[in-house]
N, C-alpha and C positions, 0 to 999 in steps of 0.2 A: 504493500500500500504506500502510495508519496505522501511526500508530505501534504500536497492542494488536500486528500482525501481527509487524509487526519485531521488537518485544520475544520475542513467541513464538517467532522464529525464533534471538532469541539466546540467550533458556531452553533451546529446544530444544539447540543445538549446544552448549552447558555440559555440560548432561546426558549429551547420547553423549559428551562428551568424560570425564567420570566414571566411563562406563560400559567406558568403552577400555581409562582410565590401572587399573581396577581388571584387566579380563582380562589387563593387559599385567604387574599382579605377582602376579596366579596364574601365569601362565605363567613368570616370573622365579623364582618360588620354585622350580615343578616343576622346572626344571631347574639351581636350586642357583646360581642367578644373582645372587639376591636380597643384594646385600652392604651393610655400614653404608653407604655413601658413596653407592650406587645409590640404598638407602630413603630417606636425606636427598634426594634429586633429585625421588624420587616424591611426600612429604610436602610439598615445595616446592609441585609442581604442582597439587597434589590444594588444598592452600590457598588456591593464586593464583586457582584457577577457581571453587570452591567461597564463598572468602569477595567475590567479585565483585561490587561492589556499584556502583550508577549511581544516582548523586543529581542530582537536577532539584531546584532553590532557585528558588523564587516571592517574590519583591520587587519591594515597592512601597507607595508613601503607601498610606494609608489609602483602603479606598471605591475603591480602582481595578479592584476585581471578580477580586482572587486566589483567593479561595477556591469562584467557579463556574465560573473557569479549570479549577482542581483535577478538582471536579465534572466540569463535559463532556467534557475530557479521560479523566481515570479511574474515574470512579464512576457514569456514564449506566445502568450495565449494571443499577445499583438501581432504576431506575425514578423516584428523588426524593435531593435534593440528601441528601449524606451531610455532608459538612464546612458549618460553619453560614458562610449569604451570606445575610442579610440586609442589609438598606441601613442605614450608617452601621458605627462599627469591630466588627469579628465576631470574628476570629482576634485577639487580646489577646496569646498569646505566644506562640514559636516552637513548631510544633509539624510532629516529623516521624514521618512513617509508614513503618513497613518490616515485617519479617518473619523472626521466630524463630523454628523448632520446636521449642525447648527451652521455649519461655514461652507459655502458655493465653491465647487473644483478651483483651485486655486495653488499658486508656487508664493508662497513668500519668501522677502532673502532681505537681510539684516547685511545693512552694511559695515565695511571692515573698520569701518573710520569709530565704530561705537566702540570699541577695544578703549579705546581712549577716554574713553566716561566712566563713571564709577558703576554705573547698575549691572548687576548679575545677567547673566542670560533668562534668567530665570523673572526677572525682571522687566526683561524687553519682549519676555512674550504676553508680559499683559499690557505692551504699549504698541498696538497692533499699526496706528497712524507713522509708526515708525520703520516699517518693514517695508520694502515695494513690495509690489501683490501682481503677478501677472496671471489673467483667468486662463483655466483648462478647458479641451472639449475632451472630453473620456473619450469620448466616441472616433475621435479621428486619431489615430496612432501618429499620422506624423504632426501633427498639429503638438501635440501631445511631447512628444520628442522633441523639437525642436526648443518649444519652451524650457522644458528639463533642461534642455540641453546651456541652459543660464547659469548654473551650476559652477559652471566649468569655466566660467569669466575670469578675468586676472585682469590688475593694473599695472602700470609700470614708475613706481614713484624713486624719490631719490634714497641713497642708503640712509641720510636723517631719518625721513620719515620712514622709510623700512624697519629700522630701531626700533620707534618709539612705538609701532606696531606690533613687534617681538619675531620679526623677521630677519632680523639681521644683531650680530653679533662682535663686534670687532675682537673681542678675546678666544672664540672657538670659532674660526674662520672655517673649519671642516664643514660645519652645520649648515652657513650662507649658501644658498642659491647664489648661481652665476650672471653677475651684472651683463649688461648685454652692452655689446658695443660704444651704446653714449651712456653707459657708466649708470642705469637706470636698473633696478632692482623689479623682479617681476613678482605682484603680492596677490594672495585672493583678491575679489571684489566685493566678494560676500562672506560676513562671519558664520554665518548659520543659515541653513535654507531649509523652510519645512514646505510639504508636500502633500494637499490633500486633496484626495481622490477617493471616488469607489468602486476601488477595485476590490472583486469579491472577498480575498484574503484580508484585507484594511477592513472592510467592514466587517469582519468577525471579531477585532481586536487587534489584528498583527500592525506592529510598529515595526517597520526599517530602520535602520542608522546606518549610512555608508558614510565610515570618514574619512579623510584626505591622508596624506601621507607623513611621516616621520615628523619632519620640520613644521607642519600645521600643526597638528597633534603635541607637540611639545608646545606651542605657542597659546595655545586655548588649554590651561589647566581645567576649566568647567565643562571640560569633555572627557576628562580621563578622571576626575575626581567624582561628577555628580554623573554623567553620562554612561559611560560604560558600566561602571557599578550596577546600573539600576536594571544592565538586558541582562535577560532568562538566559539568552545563548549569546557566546562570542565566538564569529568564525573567525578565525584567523588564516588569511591566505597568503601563501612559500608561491616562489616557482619551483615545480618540478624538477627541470634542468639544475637546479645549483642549491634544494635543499635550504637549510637554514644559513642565511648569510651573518654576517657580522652585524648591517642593519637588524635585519630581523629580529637577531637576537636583543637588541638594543630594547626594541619596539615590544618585544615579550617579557624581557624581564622587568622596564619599570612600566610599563601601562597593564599588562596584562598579571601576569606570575602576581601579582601583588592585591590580585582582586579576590583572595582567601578560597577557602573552601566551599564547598555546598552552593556551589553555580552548579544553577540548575545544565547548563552544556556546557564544556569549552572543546569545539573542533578545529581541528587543522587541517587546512585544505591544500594540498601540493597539488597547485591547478601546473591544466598547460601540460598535459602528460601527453599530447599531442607532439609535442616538438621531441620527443622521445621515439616516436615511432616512425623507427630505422627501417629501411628497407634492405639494408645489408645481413639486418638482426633478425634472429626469429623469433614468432612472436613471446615463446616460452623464454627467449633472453631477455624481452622486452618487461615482460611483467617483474622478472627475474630484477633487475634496473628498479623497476617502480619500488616492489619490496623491497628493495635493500634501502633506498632512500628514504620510507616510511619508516622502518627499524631507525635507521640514523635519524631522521628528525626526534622522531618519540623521544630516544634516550637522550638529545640533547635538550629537549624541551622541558624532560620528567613527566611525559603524557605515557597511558597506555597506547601500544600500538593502534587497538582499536578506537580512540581517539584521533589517531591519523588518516586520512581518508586521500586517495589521488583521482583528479578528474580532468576533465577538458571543460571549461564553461563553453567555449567560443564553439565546441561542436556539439555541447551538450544543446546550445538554442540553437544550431543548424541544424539537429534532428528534429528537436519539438516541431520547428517553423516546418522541417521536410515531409514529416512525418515519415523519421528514417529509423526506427527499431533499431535496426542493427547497429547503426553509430550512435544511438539514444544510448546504447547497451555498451559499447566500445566507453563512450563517453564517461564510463562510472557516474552521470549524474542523478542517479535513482537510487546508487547507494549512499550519495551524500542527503537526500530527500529523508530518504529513509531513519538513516542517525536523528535528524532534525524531527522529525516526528516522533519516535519513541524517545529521546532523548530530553528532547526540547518539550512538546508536550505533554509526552506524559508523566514526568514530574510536573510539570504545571499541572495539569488537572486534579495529579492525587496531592499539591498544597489545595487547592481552589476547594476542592471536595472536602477536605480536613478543616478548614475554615470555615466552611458551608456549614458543616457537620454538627460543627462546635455550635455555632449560631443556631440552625434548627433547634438541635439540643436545648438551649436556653429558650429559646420561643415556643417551646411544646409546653417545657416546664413551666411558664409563666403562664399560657394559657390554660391549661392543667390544672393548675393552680385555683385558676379563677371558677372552675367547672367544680374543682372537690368542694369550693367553700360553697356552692350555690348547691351543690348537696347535699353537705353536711347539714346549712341550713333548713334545705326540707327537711330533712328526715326529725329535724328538732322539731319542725313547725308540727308533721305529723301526730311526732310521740306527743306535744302540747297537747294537741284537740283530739289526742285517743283518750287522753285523762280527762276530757273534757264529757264523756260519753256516760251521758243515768244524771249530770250535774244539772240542779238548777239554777236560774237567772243568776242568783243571788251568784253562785260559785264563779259562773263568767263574769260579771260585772266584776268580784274581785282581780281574776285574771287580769282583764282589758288593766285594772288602776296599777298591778304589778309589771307588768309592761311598759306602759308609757313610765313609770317611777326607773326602771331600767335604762329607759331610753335617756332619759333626765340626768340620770349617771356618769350613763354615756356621754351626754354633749359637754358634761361639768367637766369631763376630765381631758378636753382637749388641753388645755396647759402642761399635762405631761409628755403628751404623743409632739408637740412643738416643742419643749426643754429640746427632747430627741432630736426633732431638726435643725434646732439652733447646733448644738455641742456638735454633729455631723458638718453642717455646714462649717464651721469655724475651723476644723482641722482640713476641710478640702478648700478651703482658703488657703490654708499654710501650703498645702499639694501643689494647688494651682499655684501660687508664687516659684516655687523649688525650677517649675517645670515652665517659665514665663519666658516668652520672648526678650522681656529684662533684664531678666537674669542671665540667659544665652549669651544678650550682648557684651552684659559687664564680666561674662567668664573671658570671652574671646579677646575681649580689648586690649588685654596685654601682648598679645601673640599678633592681634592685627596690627599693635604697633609699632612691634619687632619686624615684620613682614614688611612694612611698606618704607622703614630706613633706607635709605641711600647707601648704596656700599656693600661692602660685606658684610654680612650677616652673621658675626660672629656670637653664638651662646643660643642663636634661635634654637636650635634643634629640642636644648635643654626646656625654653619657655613651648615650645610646642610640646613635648612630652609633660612639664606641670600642667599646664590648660587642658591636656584629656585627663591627666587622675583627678582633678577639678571638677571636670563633667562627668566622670565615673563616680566619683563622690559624690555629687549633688544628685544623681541618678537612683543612688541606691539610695540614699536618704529618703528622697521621695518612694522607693520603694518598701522602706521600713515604716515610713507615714502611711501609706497606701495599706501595710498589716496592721498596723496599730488601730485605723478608722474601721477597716475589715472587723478585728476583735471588737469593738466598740458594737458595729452592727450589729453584731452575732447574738453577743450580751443584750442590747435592745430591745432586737426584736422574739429575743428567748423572751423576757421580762413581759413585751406587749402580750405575748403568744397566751404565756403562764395568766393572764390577769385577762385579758376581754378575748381569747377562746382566739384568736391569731392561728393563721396557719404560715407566719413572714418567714420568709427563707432569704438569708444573706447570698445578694449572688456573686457570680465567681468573680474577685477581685482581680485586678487588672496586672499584667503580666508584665513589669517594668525593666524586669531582670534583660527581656529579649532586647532592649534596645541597648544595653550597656554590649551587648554584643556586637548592636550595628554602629556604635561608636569605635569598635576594636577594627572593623573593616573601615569605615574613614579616616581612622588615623595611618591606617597600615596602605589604605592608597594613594594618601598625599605623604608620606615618607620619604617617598625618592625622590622630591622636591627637593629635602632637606641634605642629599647625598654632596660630597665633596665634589663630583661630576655635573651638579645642578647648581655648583655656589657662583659661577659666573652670572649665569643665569641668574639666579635668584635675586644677583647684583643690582639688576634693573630696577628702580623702584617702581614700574611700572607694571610688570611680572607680579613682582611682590604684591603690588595692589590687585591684579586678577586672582593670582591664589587665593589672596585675604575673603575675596568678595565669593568664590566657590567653595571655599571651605564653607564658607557661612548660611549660602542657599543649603549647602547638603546638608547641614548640624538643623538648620530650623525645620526642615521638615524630617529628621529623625524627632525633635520636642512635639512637631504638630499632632502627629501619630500617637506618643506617648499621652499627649493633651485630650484627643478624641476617645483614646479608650478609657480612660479616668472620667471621660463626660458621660459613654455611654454606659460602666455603673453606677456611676453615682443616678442617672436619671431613673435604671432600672430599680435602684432601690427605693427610689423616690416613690417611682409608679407602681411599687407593687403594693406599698404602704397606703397610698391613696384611694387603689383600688379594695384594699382590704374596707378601709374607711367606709369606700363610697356602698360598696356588698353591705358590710355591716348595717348601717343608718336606710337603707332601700329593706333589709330583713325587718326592722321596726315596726317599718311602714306597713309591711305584707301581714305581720303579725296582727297589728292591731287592727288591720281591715277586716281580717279573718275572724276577729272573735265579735266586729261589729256587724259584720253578714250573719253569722252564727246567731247573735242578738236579736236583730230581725227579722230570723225566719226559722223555722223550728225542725227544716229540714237540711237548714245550712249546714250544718257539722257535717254529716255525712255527704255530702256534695260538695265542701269543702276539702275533706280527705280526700275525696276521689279526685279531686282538680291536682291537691298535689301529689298521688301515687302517681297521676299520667306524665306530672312533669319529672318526677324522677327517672322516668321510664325514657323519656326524651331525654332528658343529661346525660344517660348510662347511652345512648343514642352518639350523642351530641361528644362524649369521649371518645366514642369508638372511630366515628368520622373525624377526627382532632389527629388520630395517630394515622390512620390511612392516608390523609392528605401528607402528613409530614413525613410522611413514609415513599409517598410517590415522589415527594419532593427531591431529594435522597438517590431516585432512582437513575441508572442510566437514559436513554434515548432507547434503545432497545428491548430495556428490561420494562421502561412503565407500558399500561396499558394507554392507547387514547386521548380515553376521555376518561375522568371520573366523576361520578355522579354527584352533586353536591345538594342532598339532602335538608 
């Protein structure tokens, strides 16, 4: 199966899963089920699947054939190369593809001149008036191409302004591109360029990133610190002919090698296996050649073999387009498909599923929840008006004034059920500070202003390793606040439970420890920033201010992440408390009506019970269809039925 297939099959199960999580709050609403704490679980899920996104990162030197990789991989279906591959450097800056339906087929491209301003990348893409925008027609392949083909622009300024860019170096003259004749410096034209389209794969979720080459790639830190970290899969493509070079290796060891463990893929593609295929040779010498240069890459990289992969791009798209099986086959590009689909997605789908999982799980039990207390209450209401059966007026009338005097108790004792919100609140206040955009900045600010010094940078390394046990420390603190407010709950809502008949269940506290971990992979990918190899560099105070500014996007949204899980327990405990509240004060209601029906008619009692044995019967109904929906939910594409009947 290729990869087009796989992807289809993970578009597809997104989608019924959309299709589910929506019948399952129609059905939540119809039966009054729908509560704050439930819609936060559903909004949860409805995001995590919906904004799913799978990036595949293409790197590599110059001329290593990334962008007809792209091509036969994704874009054969055009008939003619879409992303420009011609021989010698094509793709000039990073440029990634994905899919909006709020935004009209469109190339936007960020100029190189913003390098020079202070805002993040991250930044500039919510200053959209600042991008040129030129519109696409999907539908016309060369229309389509040629646009693309903007990518690939370059200016020619002087080595000044080439510097101040972070294109030119006058202490590591190795790394300078060659001045051209009138001594003019040739730079991108574009810092970044995004690409959106809908093209089948884009609209499932798949993000592209094809970056530029060595010397770009070192010049934009906010592509190797915030960007590449964040793709599922990193291809990496060799030329076949000459295996791993000296660039190469350059390019593996501090962008890639450094990007930790538990990437979901890292492959390596020894494209160009084409120029290999000798006619002197036979073909069992030929392949003979391929594996030995796959064993020799692996061992130099530290990859397993089967990590290593050799292909043709350029005739793996002249088969697609020829529709030529047997050179599709020659091509090896079905067995690089292939890697990328079980590799690439299906660890994405068993996190996605595992996440999923987790969340159902809490949304069962919260609605759950709400169904035992509206049972348990019948069944109280019941055993009340059995003891009610041979009594006279006089015994009900007492009833009804013991009731309403309960009820009276009840609303007397809101002042303690509030102490509890207050004391709760007041320590996720402390939380919310630990973990504050303010506090972020005033960790960093020593390190940003070691980073953007003039000169050499001598002692940074040391302030960059204090500022992450800083942020590792402030991390866990909030994580030991995070147990502390947990215990508090617990204690609580044991106390509420024990006293007004509560069924509050403390829910799962927020998992703070996992980001002290993605704190260990941002420091460990801007480390070779700090290498003795990068101190000229680092020299620039212009550099320095790009680092400063991409460390900083990538650390705020590790705090935003840690912010929104602390938001959605604390709301869940809010809403379960509420709900218990609002169950309890509505059973009041139902009680005293019952024994004033009962009052007025001498037949109510017993047509009373009977109203509420049917609703029990409908609850015990109404659980059983709670676990079936959240059970289809759960299911593959394959495995669920349909339809499911929603009662």
């Amino acid at each position: 199966m290729s990869f087009i297939q796989d992807f289809d099959e993970h578009g597809a199960w997104r989608k019924q899963f959309a299709l589910r999580l929506k019948l399952l709050s129609e059905w939540l609403i119809d039966h009054d089920l729908m509560q704050p704490g439930v819609r936060d679980r559903l909004e949860q899920l409805h995001a995590q699947v919906k904004s799913d996104k799978i990036m595949v990162a293409f790197v590599a030197e110059f001329s290593r054939g990334k962008s007809e990789l792209i091509n036969a991989v994704f874009f054969a279906g055009y008939g003619r190369r879409i992303m420009p591959a011609s021989a010698g450097r094509t793709t000039m800056c990073p440029t990634e593809l994905s899919y909006d339906a709020e935004i009209p087929p469109c190339l936007r491209l960020l100029p190189i001149e913003t390098r020079l301003q202070p805002q993040s990348l991250l930044d500039w893409r919510s200053a959209p008036n600042k991008w040129e925008r030129v519109d696409l027609d999907v539908n016309d392949p060369k229309q389509l191409a040629k646009a693309i083909h903007k990518v690939a622009e370059v200016r020619r300024v002087s080595r000044a302004e080439a510097a101040s860019l972070g294109f030119w170096n006058e202490e590591t003259p190795e790394d300078n591109p060659l001045p051209g004749p009138d001594g003019l410096i040739e730079v991108p034209k574009w810092r970044h360029a995004l690409i959106n389209m809908a093209h089948p794969l884009l609209k499932q979720g798949l993000v592209i990133l094809d970056t530029p080459g060595l010397n770009a790639i070192g010049a934009e830190p906010e592509l190797t610190v915030s960007l590449l970290p964040q793709a599922h899969a990193v291809v990496f493509i060799l030329a076949a002919d000459t295996g791993v070079t000296k660039s190469d290796l350059t390019i593996w060891r501090q962008h890639l090698a450094t990007l930790g463990e538990g990437r979901e893929a890292r492959l390596v593609v020894l494209n160009k296996i084409d120029t290999m295929w000798d006619a002197l040779s036979t073909p069992e010498q030929v392949q003979l050649q391929i594996a030995s240069q796959r064993t020799d890459s692996a061992d130099i990289l530290g990859l397993s073999p089967r990590q290593v992969l050799a292909v043709s791009a350029q005739k793996g798209l002249l088969a697609k387009v020829n529709r030529d099986e047997k050179l599709l086959e020659a091509s090896n590009l079905l067995e690089l498909e292939a890697a990328l689909g079980v590799g690439l997605l299906g660890q994405r789908r068993k996190i996605l599923t595992a996440a999923v999982s987790s969340g159902i799980d809490a949304l069962r039990d919260e609605t759950g929840r709400l169904v035992h207390i509206r049972a348990r209450d019948l069944v109280e209401q019941v055993q009340e008006l059995e003891g009610l059966r041979g009594k006279n007026a006089g015994v009900i009338k007492q009833m009804r004034l013991r009731i309403e005097q309960e009820q009276a108790d009840f609303d007397a004792s809101g002042a303690k059920i509030q102490a509890v919100r207050s004391v709760h609140l007041r320590l996720l206040k402390d939380l919310f500070d630990l973990l504050s955009a303010t506090q972020l900045k005033t960790e960093v600010m020593e390190l940003a202003r070691a980073l953007k010094q003039p000169g050499v940078k001598l002692g940074v390394r040391r302030v960059y390793g204090h500022t992450f046990d800083r942020l590792r420390a402030g991390l866990q603190q909030a994580d030991r606040l995070a147990g502390e407010i947990q215990s508090m709950l617990e204690g609580s809502f044991k106390g509420l439970n024990a006293e007004y008949g509560f069924s509050l269940q403390a829910p799962e506290p927020p998992h703070l420890a996992q980001y002290i971990k993605e704190l260990d992979l941002v420091e460990k990918s801007h480390l070779q920033y700090l290498s003795l190899g990068n101190a000229l560099r680092l020299a620039q105070p212009e550099f320095g201010e790009r680092l400063a500014r991409a460390l900083m996007s990538r650390l705020r949204v590790v705090f935003e992440s840690a912010v929104n899980q602390v938001e959605l327990w604390n709301k869940s405990a809010a809403a379960q408390l509420d709900a218990q509240l609002r169950e309890r004060r509505r059973n009041f209601g139902r009680r005293i009506e019952a024994v004033s029906r009962i009052q007025q008619a001498a037949g109510g009692l017993n047509e009373r019970i009977r109203e509420l044995q049917m609703q029990q019967a409908e609850l015990n109904l109404l659980d059983a269809k709670l676990t079936e929906l959240t059970d289809h939910l759960l299911a593959s594409p394959e495995e669920a039925p349909a339809e499911v009947a929603l009662a």
